[in-house]
C-alpha positions as CSV (number, residue, x, y, z in Angstrom):
1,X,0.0,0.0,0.0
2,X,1.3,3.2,-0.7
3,X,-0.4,7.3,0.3
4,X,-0.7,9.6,-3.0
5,X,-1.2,12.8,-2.6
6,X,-3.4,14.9,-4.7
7,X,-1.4,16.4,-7.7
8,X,1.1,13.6,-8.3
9,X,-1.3,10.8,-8.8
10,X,0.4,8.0,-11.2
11,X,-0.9,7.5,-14.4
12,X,-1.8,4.2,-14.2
13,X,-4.1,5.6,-11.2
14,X,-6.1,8.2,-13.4
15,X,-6.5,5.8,-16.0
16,X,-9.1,3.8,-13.8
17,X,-11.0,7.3,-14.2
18,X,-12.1,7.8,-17.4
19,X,-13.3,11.4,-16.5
20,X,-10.1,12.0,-14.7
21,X,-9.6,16.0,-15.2
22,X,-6.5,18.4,-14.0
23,X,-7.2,20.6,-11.4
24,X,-5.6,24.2,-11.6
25,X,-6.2,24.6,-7.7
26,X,-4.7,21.4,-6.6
27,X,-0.4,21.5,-6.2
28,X,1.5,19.5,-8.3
29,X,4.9,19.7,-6.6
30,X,3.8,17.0,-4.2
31,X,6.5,14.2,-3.5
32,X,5.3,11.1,-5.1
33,X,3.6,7.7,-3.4
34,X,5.1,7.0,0.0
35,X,4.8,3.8,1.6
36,X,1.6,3.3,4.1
37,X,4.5,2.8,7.4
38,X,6.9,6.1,6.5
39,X,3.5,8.2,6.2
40,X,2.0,7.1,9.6
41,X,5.7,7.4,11.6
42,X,4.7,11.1,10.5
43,X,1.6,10.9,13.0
44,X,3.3,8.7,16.0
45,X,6.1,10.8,16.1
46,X,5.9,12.0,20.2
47,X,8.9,14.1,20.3
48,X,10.1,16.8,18.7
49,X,13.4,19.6,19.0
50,X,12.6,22.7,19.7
51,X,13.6,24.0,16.1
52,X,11.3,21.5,14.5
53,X,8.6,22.8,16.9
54,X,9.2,26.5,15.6
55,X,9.0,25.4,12.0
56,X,5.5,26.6,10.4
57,X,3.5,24.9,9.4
58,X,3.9,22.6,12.6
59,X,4.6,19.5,12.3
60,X,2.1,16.7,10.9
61,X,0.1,15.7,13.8
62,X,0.9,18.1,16.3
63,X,-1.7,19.7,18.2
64,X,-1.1,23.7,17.7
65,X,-2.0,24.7,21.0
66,X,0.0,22.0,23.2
67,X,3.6,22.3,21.0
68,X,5.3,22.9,24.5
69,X,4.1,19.0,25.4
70,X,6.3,17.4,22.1
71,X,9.8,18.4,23.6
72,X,11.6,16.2,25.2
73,X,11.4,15.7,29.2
74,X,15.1,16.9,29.6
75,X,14.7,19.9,26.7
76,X,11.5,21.1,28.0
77,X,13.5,21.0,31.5
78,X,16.5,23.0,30.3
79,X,13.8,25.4,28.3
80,X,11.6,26.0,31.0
81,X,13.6,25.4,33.9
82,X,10.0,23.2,35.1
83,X,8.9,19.5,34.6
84,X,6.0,19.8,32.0
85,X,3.7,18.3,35.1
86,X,4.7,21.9,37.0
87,X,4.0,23.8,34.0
88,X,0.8,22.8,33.4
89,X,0.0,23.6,37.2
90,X,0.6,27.4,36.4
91,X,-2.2,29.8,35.2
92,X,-2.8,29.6,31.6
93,X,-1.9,33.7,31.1
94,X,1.6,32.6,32.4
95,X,2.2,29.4,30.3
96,X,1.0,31.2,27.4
97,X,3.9,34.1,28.1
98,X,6.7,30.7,28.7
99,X,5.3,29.7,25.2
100,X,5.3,33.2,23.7
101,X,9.1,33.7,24.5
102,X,10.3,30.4,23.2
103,X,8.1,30.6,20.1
104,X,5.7,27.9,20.9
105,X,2.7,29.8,20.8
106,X,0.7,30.4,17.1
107,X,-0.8,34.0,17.7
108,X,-2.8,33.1,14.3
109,X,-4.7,31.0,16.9
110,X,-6.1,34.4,18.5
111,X,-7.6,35.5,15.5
């Protein structure tokens, strides 16, 4: 089994459409099929580094407003200076200013 992405669909796919038409819309500079396994390590992934957490978009399967939670238990130490169970026992106005500085919060979230 293999994941194929809109836009770089094999032609031996659209030929099982006869009324297979090209979308203007849809990107075509989409990588081509990936196996079924190296698409879902994607979505099990639990940890990330920092950097990767900073990247936007975020990465596939994070939850936007908990990117704090995918760091490591020793990085989010150093970071934070706070296990992530102490962190989530202060107010949410302060962890949202811990966030803020490290560049873990999406302020596109508040609009």
């Amino acid at each position: 089994m293999v994941v194929v992405r809109a836009g770089s669909e094999p032609p031996q796919f659209k030929a099982l459409f006869p009324w297979w038409g090209e979308w203007e819309e849809v990107p075509t500079d989409q990588p081509g099929p990936v196996s079924v396994p190296e698409e879902l390590k994607k979505f099990l992934q639990t940890e990330y580094t920092l950097q990767e957490l900073q990247m936007r978009p975020v990465p596939v399967g994070c939850d936007p407003l908990r990117l704090e939670q995918y760091l490591s238990p020793s990085e989010f130490t150093a970071m934070f200076a706070m296990t992530k169970k102490d962190f989530l026992n202060h107010q949410p106005w302060k962890q949202r200013k811990l966030k803020i500085q490290y560049g873990l919060f999406l302020t596109s979230l508040l609009s």
